[in-house]
TIPA-140380 format. One record per residue (C-alpha): x, y, z. Coordinates in steps of 0.2 Angstrom, whole numbers, plus 5000, padded with zeros to 4 digits. Layout:
% TIPA-140380
XYZ/...
//
This chain:
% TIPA-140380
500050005000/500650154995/500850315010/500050455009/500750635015/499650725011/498050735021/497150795007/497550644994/496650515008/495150645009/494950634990/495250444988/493550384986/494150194979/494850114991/493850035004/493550085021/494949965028/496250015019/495750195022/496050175039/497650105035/498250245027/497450365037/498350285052/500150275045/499850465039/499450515058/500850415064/502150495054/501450685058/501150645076/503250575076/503550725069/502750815085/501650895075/499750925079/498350805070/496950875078/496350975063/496650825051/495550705066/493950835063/494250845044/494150645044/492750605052/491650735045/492450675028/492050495032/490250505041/489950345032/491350225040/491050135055/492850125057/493550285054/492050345066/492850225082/494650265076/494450465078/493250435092/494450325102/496050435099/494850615103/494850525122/496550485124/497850595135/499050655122/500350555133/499350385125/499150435106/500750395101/500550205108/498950195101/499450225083/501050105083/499949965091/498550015078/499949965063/500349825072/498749745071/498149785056/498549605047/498249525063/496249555060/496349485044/497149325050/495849305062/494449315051/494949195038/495249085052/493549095056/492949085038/493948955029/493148825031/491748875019/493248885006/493548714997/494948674983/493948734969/492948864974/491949004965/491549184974/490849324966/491049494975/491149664970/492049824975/493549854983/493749784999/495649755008/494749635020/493849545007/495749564996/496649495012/495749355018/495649304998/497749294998/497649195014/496549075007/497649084989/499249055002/498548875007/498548814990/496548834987/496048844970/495048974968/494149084955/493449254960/492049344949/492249524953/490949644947/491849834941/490749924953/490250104944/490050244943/492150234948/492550064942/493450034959/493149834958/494449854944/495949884957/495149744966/495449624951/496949684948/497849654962/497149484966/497449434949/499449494952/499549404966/499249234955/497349204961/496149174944/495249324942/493749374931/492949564931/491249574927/489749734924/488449734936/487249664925/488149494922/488149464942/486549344939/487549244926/488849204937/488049214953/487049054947/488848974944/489749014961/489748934977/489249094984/489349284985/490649364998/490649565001/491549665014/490449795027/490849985031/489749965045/488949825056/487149875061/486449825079/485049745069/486349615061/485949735043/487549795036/488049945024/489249915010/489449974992/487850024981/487749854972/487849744987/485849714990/485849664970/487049554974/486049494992/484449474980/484949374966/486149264978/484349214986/483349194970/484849054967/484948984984/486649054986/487549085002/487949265005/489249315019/490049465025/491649475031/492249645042/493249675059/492349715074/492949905072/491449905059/490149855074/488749995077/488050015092/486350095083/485450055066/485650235058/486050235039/485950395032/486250395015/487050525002/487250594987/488850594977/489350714961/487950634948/489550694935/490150534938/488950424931/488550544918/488550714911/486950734900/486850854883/485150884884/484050974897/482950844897/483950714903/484550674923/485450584929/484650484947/485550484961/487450434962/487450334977/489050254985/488250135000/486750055006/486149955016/485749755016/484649695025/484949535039/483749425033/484549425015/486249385026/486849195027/488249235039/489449355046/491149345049/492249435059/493849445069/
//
């Protein structure tokens, strides 16, 4: 993963999933905060950036409480245990994962991209149908780098998920938040994926660290710059909403999995 410096590059990435994120926004504070410099400005532009990530929400809420003695700690032991989580939730997932398996997913998810590499790592055989994700196409740097890391890959639009949906073994998807009602919010797309994984009697799973867990059922939902889908030439065209998440509901959930 590449590090950021510049607090403004990780405000603007709106690719890369909320895990990785984190990552990133982590090893960016660490280096400021080693530097003795301040990140309390950078903390209140990242959480009202990221509203929508359980994660980040916990992260800048946990550090906002510590004694500036304790910060420091905080973010090393945070690095530290980043791939840790990951372990843990394969772990608790792998056995679902046979030698020819079949998954189709969608998006960009580290958590989902981690556990895949574990599973890759103990010689499984496995194929991974990975739909682009528009309007930003960021399921493409998904596919990508599992495909670079030797695992069979094949990138898909969203309207060929029922095609290979039907062929899988099941659907997988990562969460940016864990409801208190066992619903989860994830990447626009996601409850298409839910829907047609139970018109096939496919299993559908979620796999997310406990740092997504929500302690209340509130989804707000919003808006992004509808530029990205489209930019119409006639007045009498418009373009619907350009929506990044929503929410799935539990009963449309096989099982989830976390660290």
């Amino acid at each position: 993963m590449r590090f950021s410096n510049s607090i403004d590059e990780i405000l603007a990435d709106n690719k890369s999933g909320s895990a990785e994120l984190l990552e990133k926004i982590n090893k960016f504070l660490l280096n400021k905060f080693t530097k003795g410099l301040s990140i309390n400005k950078d903390l209140k532009r990242i959480s009202k950036r990221f509203v929508e990530f359980q994660n980040i929400s916990n992260y800048v809420k946990q550090i906002s409480l510590l004694p500036e003695s304790q910060i420091l700690q905080y973010l090393i032991d945070f690095d530290a245990k980043s791939i840790t989580k990951f372990e843990l939730i394969y772990n608790n997932f792998s056995h679902l994962i046979n030698e020819t398996t079949t998954v189709v997913t969608l998006s960009n998810s580290k958590t989902i991209t981690e556990v895949l590499k574990l599973a890759a790592n103990k010689k499984r055989n496995l194929h991974i149908i990975i739909s682009e994700s528009r309007p930003i196409n960021e399921g493409t740097l998904m596919a990508e780098e599992l495909a670079l890391f030797g695992i069979r890959t094949t990138l898909i639009t969203e309207a060929m998920i029922p095609k290979y949906v039907e062929e899988s073994d099941f659907a997988l998807i990562g969460a940016d938040k864990l409801l208190k009602d066992g619903s989860v919010i994830n990447k626009i797309g996601s409850r298409l994926l839910a829907i047609v994984s139970a018109y096939f009697n496919k299993p559908y799973y979620v796999l997310a660290d406990k740092t997504k867990q929500s302690r209340d059922d509130i989804f707000i939902q919003t808006s992004h710059n509808k530029k990205e889908i489209y930019l119409p030439k006639n007045k009498n065209l418009t373009v619907a909403e350009n929506l990044y998440f929503e929410k799935i509901e539990s009963k449309l959930i096989t099982e989830i999995f976390t660290d």
